[in-house]
Every structure is written in C-alpha cells, then in structure tokens.
C-alpha positions as CSV (number, residue, x, y, z in Angstrom):
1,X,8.0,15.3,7.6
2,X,5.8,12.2,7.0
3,X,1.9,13.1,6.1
4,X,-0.5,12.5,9.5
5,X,-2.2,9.9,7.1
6,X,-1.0,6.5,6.6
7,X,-3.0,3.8,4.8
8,X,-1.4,0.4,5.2
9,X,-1.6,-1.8,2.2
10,X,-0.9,-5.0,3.3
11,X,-0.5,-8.5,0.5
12,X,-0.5,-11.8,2.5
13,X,2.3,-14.7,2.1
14,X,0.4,-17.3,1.0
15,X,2.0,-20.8,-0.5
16,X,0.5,-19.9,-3.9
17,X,2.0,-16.5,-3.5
18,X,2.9,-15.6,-7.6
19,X,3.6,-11.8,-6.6
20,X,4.7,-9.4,-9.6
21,X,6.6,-7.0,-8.1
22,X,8.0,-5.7,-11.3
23,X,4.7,-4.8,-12.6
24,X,3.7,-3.3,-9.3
25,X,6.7,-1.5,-9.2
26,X,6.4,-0.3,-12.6
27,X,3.3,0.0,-13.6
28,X,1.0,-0.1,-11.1
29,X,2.4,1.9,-8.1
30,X,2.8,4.6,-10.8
31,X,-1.2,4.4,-12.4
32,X,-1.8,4.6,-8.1
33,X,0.2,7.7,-6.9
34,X,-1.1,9.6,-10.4
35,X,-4.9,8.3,-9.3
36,X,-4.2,9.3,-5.8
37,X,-2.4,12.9,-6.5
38,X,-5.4,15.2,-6.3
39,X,-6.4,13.9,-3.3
40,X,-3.7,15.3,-1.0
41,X,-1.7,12.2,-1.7
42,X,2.4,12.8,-1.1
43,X,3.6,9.6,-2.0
44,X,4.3,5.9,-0.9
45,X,6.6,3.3,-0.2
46,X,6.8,-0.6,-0.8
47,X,8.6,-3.5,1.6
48,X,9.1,-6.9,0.4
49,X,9.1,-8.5,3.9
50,X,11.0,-10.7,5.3
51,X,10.7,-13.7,8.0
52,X,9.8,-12.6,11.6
53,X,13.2,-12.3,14.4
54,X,12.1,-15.6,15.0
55,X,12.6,-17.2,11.8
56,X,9.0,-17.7,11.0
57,X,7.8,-16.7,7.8
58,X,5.8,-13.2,7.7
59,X,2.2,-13.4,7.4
60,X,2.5,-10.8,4.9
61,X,4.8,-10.8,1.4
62,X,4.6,-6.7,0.6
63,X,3.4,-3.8,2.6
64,X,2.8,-0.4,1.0
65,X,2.2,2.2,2.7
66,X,0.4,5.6,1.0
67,X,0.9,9.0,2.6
68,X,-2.2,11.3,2.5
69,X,-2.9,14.7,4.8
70,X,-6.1,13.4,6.6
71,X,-8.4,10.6,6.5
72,X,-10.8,12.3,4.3
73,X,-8.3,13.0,1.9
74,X,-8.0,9.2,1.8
75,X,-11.9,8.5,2.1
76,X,-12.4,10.7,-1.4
77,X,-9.2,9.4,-2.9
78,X,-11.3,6.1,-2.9
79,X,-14.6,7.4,-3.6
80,X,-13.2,8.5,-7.0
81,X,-10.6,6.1,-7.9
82,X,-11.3,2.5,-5.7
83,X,-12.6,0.6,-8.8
84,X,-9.6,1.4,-10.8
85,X,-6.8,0.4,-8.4
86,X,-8.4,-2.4,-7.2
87,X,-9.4,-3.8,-10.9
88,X,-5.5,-4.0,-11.7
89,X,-5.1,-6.2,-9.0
90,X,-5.3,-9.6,-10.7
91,X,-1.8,-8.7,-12.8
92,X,0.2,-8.6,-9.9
93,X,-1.1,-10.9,-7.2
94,X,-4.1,-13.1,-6.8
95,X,-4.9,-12.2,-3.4
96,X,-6.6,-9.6,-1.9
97,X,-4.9,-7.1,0.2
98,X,-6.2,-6.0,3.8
99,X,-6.2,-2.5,4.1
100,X,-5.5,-0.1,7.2
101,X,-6.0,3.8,8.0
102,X,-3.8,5.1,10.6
103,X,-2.9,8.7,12.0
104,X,0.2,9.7,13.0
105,X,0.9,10.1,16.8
106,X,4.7,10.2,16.7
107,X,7.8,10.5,14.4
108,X,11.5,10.0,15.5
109,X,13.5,9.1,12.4
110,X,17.1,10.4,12.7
C-alpha cells in the first residue's frame, strides 16, 4: 500500500542543467527521509526522466516523489524542516524545484 500523501518534487531540464544525482542520491535524499521521518513520512522514490513518446525532451530532468499519511503530516514536516532541505539545494542543482501535494484517489499496481 502506497501512503494517501504524495508530494511531487519536480527539477526542470534546463540547458544549463549540471544535476548531481550522486550526491542527491547519496547524501541528500538520505539527510531528507531522516528530516522527514517523524512526520509520518514512509519513504520516497527518484526518476531520472526521459524524453516524452514523442521524442521531445521532458520539461523536467528528476521527479521525486515523498510518501506522507496526510497533508498535514506534510504541512508540519515543512514547518520544522523546509529551511534545511531546501538550503542543500545548491550542491546538487542550480534550479529550483516546483513542488506538488496530491491525495490518493486510486491504486492499481499489479
């Protein structure tokens, strides 16, 4: 079972793109899920993307995705711990991320 809350980190493909993903892998995803893990937090994952079916490239380079209970459980995750995980930032990418909160509706994974 996947947690009804699902926050949406999203990293945009941009032409400068210089994205770490060893040291988000490694280092930073880590410091995250221990920040995260008294707030109801059940873990994540990462994507590198890909082009779109069409060929075009993706808007987007990496998508993570963080797995909380509810949306307060989210809400005081950040309250406590935003100015920590976003301060790391710089020594992985130099873009900001866009950020979404979703609630699960459906799940059909076989």
């Amino acid at each position: 079972m996947v947690a009804a809350t699902q926050i949406t980190v999203l990293y945009p493909n941009e032409s400068d793109l210089d994205f770490n993903m060893d040291y988000y892998l490694t280092t930073y995803m880590p410091m995250v899920a221990q920040e995260l893990t008294p707030f109801n937090f059940h873990g994540y994952s990462v994507l590198k993307l890909g082009a779109a079916p069409d060929g075009k490239p993706s808007p987007y380079a990496v998508q993570a995705t963080l797995y909380f209970d509810s949306p307060d459980d989210f809400k005081r995750a950040l309250e406590t711990s935003y100015a920590k995980i976003t301060a790391d930032v710089p020594k992985f990418s130099k873009h900001s991320a866009m950020w979404m909160v979703g609630e699960e509706v459906a799940w059909d994974v076989k």
